[in-house]
C-alpha positions in Angstrom: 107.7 95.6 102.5 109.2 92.0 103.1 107.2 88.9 103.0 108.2 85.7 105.3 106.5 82.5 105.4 105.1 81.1 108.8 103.7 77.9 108.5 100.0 77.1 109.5 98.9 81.1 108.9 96.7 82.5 105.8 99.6 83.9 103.1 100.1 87.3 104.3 102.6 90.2 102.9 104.1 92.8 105.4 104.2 96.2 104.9 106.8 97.9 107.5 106.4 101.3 106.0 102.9 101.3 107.0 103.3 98.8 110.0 100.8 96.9 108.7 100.6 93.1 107.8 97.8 92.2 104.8 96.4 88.6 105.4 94.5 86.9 102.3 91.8 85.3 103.5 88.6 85.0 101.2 86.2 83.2 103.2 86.6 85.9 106.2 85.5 84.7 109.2 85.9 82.3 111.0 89.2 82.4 110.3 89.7 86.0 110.6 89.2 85.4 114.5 92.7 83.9 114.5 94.3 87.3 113.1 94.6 89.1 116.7 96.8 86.1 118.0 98.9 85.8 115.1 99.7 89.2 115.2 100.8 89.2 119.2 102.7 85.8 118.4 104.4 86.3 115.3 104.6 90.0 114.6 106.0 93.4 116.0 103.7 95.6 118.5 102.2 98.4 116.7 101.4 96.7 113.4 97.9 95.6 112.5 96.6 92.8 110.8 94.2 93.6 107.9 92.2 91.0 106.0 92.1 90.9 102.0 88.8 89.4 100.5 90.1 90.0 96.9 92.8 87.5 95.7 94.0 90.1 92.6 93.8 93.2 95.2 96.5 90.3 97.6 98.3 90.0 94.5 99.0 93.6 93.7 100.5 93.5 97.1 102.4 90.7 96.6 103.5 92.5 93.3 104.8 95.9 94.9 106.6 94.1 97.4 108.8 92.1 95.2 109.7 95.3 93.3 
């Protein structure tokens, strides 16, 4: 997992292993119709973009990554 900070997009963790790249965003949508963009602009092909509602369930993320 690694975890870099682009300005102007939702806090987000990535998690290579899984090519997958967890986006906390609690309101949902709109926003979430941004996530497709982000992901073609600012991350590899192949990985998705998931949405996290849950701000403890981002955390845990945020948590494994680090260790």
């Amino acid at each position: 997992m690694r975890r870099k900070r682009i300005n102007g997009i939702p806090p987000y963790v990535v998690l290579d292993n899984e090519k997958k790249v967890m986006f906390h965003i609690p309101n949902g949508f709109p926003t979430t119709i941004i996530i497709p963009s982000l992901m073609r602009k600012h991350f590899p092909e192949g990985y998705r973009g998931l949405v996290v509602k849950d701000a403890e369930a981002f955390k845990d993320y945020q948590q494994e990554q680090e260790n």
